[in-house]
C-alpha atoms as a printed R data frame, in Angstrom:
    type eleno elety resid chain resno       x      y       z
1   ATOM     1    CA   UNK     A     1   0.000  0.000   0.000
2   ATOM     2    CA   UNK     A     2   0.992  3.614  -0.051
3   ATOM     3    CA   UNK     A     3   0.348  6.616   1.847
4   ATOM     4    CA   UNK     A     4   0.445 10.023   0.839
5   ATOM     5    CA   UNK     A     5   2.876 11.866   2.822
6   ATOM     6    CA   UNK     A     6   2.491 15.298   0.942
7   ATOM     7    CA   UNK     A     7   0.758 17.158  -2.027
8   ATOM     8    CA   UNK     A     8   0.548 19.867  -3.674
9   ATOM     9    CA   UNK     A     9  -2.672 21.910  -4.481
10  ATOM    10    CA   UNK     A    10  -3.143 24.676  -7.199
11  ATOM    11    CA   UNK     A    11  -6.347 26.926  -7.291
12  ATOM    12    CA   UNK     A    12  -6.638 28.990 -10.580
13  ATOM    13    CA   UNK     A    13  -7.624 32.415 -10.124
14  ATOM    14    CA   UNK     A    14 -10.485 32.291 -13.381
15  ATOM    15    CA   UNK     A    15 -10.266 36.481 -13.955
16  ATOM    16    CA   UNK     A    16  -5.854 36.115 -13.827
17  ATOM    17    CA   UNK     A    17  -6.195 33.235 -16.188
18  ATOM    18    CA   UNK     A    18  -8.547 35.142 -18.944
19  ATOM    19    CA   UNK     A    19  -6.357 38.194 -18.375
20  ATOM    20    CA   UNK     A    20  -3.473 36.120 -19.459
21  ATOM    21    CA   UNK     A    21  -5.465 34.559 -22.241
22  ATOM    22    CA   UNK     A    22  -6.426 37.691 -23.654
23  ATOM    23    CA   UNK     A    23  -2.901 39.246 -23.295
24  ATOM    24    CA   UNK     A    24  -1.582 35.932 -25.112
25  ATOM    25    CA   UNK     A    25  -4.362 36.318 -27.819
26  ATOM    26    CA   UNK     A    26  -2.885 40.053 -28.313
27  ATOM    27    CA   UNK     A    27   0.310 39.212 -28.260
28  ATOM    28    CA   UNK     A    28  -0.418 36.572 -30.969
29  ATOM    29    CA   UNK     A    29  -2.506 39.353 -33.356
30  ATOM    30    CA   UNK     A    30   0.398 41.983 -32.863
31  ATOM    31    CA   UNK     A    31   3.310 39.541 -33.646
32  ATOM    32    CA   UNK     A    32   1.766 37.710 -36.678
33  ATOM    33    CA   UNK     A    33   0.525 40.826 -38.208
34  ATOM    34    CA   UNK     A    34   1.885 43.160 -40.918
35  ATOM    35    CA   UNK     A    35   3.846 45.083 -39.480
36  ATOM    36    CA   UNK     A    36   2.042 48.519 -39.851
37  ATOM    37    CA   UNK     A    37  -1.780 47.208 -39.744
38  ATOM    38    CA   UNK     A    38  -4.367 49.422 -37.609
39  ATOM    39    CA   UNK     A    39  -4.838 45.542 -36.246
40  ATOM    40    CA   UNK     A    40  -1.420 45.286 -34.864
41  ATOM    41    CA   UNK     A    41  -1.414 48.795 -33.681
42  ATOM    42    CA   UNK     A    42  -4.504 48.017 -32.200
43  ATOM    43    CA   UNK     A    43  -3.955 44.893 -30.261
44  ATOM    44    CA   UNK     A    44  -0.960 46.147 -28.649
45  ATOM    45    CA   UNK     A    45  -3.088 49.589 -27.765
46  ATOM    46    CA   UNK     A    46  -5.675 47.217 -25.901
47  ATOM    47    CA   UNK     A    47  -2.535 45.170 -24.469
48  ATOM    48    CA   UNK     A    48  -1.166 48.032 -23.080
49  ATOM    49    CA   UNK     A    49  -4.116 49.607 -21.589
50  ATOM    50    CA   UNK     A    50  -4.485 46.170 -19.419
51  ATOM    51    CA   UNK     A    51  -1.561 46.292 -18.218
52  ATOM    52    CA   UNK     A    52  -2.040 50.233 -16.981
53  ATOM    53    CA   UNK     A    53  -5.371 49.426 -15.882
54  ATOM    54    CA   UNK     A    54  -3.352 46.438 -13.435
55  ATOM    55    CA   UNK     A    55  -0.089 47.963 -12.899
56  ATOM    56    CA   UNK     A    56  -2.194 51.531 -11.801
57  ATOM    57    CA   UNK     A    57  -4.339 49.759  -9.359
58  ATOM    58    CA   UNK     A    58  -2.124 47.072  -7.767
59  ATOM    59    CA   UNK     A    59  -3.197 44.129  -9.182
60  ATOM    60    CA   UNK     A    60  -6.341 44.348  -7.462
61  ATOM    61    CA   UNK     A    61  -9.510 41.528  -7.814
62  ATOM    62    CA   UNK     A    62 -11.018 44.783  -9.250
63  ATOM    63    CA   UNK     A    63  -8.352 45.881 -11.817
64  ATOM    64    CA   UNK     A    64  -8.424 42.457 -13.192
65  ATOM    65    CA   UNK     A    65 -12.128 42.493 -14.255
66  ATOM    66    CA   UNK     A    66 -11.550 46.026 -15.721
67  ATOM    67    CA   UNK     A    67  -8.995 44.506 -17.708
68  ATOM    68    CA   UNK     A    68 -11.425 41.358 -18.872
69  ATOM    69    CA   UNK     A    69 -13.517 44.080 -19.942
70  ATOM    70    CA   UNK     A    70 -10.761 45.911 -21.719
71  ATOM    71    CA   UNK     A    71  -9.889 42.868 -23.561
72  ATOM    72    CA   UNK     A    72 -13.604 41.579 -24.017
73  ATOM    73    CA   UNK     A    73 -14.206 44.585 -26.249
74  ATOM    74    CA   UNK     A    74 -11.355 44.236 -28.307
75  ATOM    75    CA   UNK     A    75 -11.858 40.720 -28.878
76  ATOM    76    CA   UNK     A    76 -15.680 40.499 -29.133
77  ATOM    77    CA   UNK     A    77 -15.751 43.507 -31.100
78  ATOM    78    CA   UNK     A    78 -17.268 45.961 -28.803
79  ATOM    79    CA   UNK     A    79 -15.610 48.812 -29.745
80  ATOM    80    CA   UNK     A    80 -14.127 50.152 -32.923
81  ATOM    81    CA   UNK     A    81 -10.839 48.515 -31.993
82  ATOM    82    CA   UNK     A    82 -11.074 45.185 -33.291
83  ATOM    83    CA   UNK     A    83 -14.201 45.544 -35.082
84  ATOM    84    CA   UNK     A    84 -15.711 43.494 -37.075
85  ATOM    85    CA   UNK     A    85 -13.743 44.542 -40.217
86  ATOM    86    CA   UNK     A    86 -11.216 41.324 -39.272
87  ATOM    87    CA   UNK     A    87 -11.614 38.094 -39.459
88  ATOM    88    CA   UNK     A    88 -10.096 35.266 -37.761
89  ATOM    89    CA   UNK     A    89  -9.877 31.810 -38.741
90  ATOM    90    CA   UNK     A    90  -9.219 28.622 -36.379
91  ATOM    91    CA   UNK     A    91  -8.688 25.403 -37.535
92  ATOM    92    CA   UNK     A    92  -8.912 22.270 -34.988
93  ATOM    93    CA   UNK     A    93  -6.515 19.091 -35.688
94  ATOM    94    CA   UNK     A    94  -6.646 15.957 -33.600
95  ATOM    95    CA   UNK     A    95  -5.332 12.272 -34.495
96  ATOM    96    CA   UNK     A    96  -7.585  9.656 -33.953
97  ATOM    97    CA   UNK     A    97  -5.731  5.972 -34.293
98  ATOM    98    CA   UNK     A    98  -8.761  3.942 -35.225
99  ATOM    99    CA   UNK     A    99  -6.986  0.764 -35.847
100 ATOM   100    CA   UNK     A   100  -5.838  0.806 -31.570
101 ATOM   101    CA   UNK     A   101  -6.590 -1.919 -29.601
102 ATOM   102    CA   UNK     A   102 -10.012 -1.269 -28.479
103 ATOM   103    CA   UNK     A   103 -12.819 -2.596 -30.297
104 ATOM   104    CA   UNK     A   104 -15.008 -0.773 -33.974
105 ATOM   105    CA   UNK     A   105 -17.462  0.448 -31.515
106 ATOM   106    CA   UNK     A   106 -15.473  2.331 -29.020
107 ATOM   107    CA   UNK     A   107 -13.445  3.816 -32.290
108 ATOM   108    CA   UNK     A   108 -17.127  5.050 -33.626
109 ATOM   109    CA   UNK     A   109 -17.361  6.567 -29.910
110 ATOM   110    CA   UNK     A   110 -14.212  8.140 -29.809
111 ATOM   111    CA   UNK     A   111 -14.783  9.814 -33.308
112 ATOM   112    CA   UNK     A   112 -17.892 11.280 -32.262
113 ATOM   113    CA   UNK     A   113 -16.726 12.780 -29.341
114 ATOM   114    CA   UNK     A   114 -13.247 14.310 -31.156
């Protein structure tokens, strides 16, 4: 038998997380751009107003949904930065090894489900 003798736990914050999503997702937009696109120019605008809006206020729980919000309208379009005029495209890719060791019906499963 064993017996746990210690462990390790890890809470995420949720509004740190989709301030670092968003900040990735701008980061991503700005570097892959043209260089001199009103998109790029843009993205790193909204990416630099989050990090005033945290910075300014001490990382507060507060300053971090400002900065959701910040990002929200850039990325959902509520604002004339990052309007509608762009479009971005995501593809999905997964491998699915349908001759594994399991049997046709759990392969039809799996399929479904990816």
């Amino acid at each position: 038998t064993y017996s746990l003798v210690r462990a390790h736990l890890f809470v995420r914050d949720q509004a740190k997380y989709e301030v670092f999503m968003d900040l990735s997702v701008l980061y991503d937009i700005a570097k892959e751009s043209d260089d001199k696109t009103s998109l790029c120019y843009d993205a790193m605008y909204t990416a630099n107003e989050i990090i005033n809006v945290l910075t300014l206020n001490n990382h507060s729980v507060e300053s971090y949904h400002q900065a959701i919000i910040i990002g929200s309208n850039f990325l959902r379009g509520g604002s004339n930065i990052g309007s509608s005029r762009d479009t971005i495209h995501a593809i999905g890719n997964c491998h699915i090894d349908s001759a594994w060791l399991w049997p046709y019906r759990e392969t039809i499963r799996k399929v479904a489900r990816s």
